[in-house]
C-alpha positions, -999 to 999 in steps of 0.1 A, spaced: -271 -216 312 -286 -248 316 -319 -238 296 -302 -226 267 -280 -261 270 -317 -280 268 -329 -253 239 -300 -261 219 -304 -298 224 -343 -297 216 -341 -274 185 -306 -304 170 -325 -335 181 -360 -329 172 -368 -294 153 -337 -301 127 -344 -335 120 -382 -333 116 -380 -300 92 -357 -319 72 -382 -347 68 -408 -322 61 -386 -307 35 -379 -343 18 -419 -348 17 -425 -312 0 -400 -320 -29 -413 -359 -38 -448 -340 -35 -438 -311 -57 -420 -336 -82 -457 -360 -83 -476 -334 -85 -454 -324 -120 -454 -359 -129 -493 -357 -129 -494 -325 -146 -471 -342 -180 -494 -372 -175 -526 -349 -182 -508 -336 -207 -500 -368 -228 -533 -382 -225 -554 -354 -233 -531 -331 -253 -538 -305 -239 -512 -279 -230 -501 -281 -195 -479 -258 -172 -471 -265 -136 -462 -240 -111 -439 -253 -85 -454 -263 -53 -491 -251 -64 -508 -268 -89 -512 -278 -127 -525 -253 -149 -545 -263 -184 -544 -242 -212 -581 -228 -223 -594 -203 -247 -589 -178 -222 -555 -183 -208 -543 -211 -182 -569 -222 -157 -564 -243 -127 -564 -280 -131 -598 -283 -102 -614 -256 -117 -610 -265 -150 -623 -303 -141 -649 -286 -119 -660 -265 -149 -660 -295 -175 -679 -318 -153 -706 -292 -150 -708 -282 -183 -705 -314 -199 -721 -338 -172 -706 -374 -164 -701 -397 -191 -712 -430 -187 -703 -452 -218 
């Protein structure tokens, strides 16, 4: 009995509290990570779509691609630009 006593009491003073923080970071995350998604949007204008808790999408010829790859691929294909 006294196990399940000290179970209970681990899982209420440390799992619970420390999930709930966990919890609290992955939504002010999830709502920067939109923020930055509009920003892209409003400065380059082009169209933008984020999917919760993933990542921004940008809108190509070829359907939405993902914001890395799409910098990736621009960088690349474009090179640096130095003015």
């Amino acid at each position: 009995m006294r196990f399940i006593n000290d179970a209970v009491e681990f899982v209420m003073g440390f799992i619970i509290p420390v999930g709930a923080l966990a919890a609290v970071i992955l939504v002010l995350l999830n709502f920067y990570g939109q923020y930055q998604c509009e920003n892209y949007k409003t400065i380059t204008g082009k169209n933008t779509k984020y999917a919760r808790f993933d990542i921004c999408y940008i809108e190509t010829e070829t359907g939405f691609q993902r914001w890395d790859e799409y910098k990736a691929r621009s960088v690349a294909s474009e090179g640096l630009k130095h003015e």
